[in-house]
N, C-alpha and C positions, 0 to 999 in steps of 0.2 A: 191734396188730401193728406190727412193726418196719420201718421204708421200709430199702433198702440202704445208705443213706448212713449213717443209724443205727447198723446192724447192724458197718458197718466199722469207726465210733469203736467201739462198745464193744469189738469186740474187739482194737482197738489198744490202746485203756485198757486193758483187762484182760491184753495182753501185755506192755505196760510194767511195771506196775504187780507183775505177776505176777512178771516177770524180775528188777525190782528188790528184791522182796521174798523173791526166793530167795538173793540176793546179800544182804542183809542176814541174814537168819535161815539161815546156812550149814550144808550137809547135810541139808535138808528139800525140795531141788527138786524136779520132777517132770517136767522136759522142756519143750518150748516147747509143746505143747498142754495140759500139767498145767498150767504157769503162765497160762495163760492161763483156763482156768479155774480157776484158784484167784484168778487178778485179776479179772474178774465176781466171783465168788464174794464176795469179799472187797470189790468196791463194795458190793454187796447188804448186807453186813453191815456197815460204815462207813454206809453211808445208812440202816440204821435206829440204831445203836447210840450215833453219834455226837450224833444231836438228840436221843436219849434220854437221855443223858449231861448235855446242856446245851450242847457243845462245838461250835463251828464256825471254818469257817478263810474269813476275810474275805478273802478273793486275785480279783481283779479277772479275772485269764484262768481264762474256763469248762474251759477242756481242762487246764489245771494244775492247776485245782482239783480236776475228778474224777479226773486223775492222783492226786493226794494222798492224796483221801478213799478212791481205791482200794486204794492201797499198804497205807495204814493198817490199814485192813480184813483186804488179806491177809497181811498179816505177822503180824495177828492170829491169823487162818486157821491160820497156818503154827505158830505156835505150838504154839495145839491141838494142832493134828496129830502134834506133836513130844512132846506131854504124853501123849499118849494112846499112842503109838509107844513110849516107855517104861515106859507103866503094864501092857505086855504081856508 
């Protein structure tokens, strides 16, 4: 279970992360609650995809780092989402 103080970073990670990653992959956003779920989202999937891959990002600030490993994620996300948007 999540304490609140928790619950706030992630969803600040995941609205950074989110917002940023809609400003990179342009025409995919979905709002400030889309993005922010799709920045969770898109942690969840950098924190398994990434060790899986082999890849890691040695940065010393925790909150920059999961900023990172979110972005990553959801840009990834975002992609998807844009391949699939078209394959319809």
């Amino acid at each position: 279970m999540l304490d609140l103080q928790s619950l706030i970073v992630l969803l600040v990670v995941g609205a950074i992360a989110g917002w940023l990653a809609g400003a990179i992959v342009r025409g995919y956003g979905f709002g400030l609650v889309g993005n922010i779920v799709v920045g969770i989202v898109g942690a969840f999937l950098a924190g398994w995809l990434l060790p899986w891959l082999g890849l890691s990002l040695p940065i010393a600030n925790a909150l920059l780092s999961a900023i990172i490993h979110a972005l990553i994620g959801a840009v990834i996300l975002l992609l998807l989402i844009g391949l699939i948007r078209r394959a319809r």
